[in-house]
Wavefront OBJ file of the C-alpha trace (Angstrom):
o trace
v 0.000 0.000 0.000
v 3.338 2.109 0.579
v 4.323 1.836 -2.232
v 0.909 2.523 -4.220
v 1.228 5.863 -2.466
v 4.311 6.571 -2.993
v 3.871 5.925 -6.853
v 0.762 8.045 -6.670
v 2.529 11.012 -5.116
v 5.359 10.551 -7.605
v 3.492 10.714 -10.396
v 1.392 13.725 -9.340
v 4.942 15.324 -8.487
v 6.258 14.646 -12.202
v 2.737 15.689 -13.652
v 2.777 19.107 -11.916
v 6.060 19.909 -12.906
v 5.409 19.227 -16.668
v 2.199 21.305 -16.484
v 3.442 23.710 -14.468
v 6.607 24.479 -16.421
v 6.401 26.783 -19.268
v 8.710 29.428 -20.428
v 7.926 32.902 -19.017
v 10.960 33.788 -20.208
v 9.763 33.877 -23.863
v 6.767 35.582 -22.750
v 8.439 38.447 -21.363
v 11.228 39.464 -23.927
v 8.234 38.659 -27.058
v 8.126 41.865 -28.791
v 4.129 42.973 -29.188
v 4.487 46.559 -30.313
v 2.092 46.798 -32.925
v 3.774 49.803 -34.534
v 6.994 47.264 -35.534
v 5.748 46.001 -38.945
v 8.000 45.129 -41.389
v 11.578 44.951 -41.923
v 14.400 48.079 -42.335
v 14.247 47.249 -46.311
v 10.215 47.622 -46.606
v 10.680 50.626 -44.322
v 13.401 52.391 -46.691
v 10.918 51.035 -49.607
v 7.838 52.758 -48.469
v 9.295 55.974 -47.551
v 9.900 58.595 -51.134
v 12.369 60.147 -49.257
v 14.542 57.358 -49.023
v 14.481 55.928 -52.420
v 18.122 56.594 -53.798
v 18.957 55.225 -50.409
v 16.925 52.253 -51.098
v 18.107 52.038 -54.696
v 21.599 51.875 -53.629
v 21.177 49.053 -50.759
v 19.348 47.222 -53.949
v 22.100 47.421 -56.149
v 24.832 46.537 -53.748
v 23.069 43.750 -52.311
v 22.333 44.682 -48.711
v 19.087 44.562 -49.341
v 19.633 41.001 -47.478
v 21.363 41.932 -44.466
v 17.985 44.477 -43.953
v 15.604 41.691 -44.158
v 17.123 39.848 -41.782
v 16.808 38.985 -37.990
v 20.016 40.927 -37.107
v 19.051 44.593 -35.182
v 20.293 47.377 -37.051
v 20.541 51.190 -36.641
v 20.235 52.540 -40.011
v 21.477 56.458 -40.462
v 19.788 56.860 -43.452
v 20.490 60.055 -45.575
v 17.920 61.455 -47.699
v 17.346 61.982 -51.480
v 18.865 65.686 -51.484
v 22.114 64.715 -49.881
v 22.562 61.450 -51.904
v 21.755 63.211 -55.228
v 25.690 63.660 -55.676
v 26.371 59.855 -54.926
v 23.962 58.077 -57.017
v 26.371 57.305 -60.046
v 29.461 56.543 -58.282
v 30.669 53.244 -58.640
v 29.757 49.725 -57.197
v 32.814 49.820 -54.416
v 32.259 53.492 -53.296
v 28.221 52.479 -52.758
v 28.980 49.613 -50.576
v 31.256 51.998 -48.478
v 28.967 54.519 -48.077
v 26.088 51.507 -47.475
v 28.629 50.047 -45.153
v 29.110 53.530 -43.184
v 25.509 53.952 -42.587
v 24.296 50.385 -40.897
v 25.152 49.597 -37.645
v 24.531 46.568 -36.039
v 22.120 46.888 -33.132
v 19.298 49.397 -32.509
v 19.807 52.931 -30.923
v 17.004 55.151 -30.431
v 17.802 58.848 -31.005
v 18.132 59.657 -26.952
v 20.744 57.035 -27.043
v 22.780 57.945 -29.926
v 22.341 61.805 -28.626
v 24.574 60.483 -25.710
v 27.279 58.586 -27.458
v 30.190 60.129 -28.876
v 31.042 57.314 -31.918
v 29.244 54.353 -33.285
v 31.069 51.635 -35.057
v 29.074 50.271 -38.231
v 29.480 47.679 -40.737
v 32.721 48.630 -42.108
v 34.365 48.010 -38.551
v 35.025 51.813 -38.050
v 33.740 54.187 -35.491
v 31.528 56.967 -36.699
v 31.588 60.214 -35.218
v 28.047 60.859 -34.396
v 28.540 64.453 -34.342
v 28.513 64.538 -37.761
v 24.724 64.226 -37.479
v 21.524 66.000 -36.436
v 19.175 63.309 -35.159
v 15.795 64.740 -35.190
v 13.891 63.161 -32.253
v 10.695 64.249 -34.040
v 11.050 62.410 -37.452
v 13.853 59.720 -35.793
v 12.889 56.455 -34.236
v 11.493 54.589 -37.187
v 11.111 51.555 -35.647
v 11.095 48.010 -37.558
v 10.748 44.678 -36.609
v 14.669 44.201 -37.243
v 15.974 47.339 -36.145
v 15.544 51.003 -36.491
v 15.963 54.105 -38.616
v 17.365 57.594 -38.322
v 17.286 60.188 -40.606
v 20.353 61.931 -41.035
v 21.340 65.620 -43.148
v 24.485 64.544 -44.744
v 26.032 61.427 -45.999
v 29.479 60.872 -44.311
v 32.223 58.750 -46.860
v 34.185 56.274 -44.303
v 37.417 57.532 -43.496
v 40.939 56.118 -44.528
v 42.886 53.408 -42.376
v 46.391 54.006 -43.291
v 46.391 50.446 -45.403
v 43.539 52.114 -47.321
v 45.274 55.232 -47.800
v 48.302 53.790 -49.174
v 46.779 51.480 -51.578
v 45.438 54.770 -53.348
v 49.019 55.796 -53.417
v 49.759 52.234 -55.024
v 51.351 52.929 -58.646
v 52.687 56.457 -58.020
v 55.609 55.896 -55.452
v 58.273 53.354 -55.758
v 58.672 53.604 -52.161
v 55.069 52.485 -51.428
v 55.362 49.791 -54.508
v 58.316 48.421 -52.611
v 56.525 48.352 -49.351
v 54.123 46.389 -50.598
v 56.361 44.008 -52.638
v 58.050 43.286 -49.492
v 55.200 43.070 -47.067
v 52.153 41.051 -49.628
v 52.978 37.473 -50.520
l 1 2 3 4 5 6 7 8 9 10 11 12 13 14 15 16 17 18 19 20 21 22 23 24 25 26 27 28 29 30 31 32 33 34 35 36 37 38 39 40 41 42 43 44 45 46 47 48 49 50 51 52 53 54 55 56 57 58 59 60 61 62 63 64 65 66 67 68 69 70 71 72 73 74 75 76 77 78 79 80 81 82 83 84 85 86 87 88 89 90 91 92 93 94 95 96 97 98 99 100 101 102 103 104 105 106 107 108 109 110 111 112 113 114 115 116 117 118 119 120 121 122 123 124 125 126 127 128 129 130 131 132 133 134 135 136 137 138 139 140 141 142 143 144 145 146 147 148 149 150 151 152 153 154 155 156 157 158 159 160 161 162 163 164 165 166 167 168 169 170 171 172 173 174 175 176 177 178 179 180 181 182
């Protein structure tokens, strides 16, 4: 009879904890803004504003990265200010792409407080640069963010960079690099 009871209690044990376990965890970080619909790319898409911007990302493929799951902060420059970079070639879009994504999402009081923020092309941009409008900022997606920025910013240099420009027109630099690449 012990032992009926003791199976009994056992298996009312093992049955509450299997009912009784589910994951609150989930519940709590599930994102159920209804303003989030969307992705960055449909975002960029719907807004005329933003259509060389969008245009470029098509062309130079990014158009991936802004469907997908990854957060992103997107700085992204309007019509006027692109008008100048719109025929420039495939390699100078994807740097200028490349130094307007950032991975994760800042909201415009955040960004207000940081000095840099480093974006796809692994360097730091100087957020000063920039006037974030908290107004018009803040366009939020299901993967990310966007900010509207006044000026497009070309990425800056490393000293590698720099001297591959030089490449050609000193023989120092031409024997720098004969000695260093392999």
């Amino acid at each position: 009879m012990k032992i009926k009871r003791n199976s009994l209690l056992l298996i009312v044990i093992i049955t509450l904890f299997l009912t009784g376990c589910n994951d609150q965890w989930d519940d709590h970080v599930k994102v159920e803004d209804k303003d989030l619909s969307g992705t960055l790319l449909n975002a960029l898409k719907e807004r005329k504003e933003f259509s060389v911007f969008y245009t470029m990302i098509m062309e130079t493929g990014y158009n991936i990265l802004l469907e997908g799951e990854n957060r992103l902060t997107v700085l992204a420059p309007a019509n006027e200010v692109l008008a100048d970079y719109s025929l420039e070639s495939q390699e100078e879009k994807m740097a200028l792409i490349k130094n307007h994504i950032a991975y994760l999402s800042y909201n415009v009081e955040t960004l207000s407080g940081m000095n840099t923020l480093k974006m796809l092309n692994g360097k730091n941009q100087d957020l000063s640069l920039f006037t974030f409008n908290t107004a018009e900022g803040n366009i939020a997606c299901n993967n990310g963010i966007i900010h509207p920025v006044n000026k497009v910013v070309q990425p800056v240099f490393n000293i590698l960079e720099y001297l591959e420009t030089l490449a050609g027109t000193h023989p120092q630099i031409d024997t720098l690099f004969l000695h260093t690449r392999k």
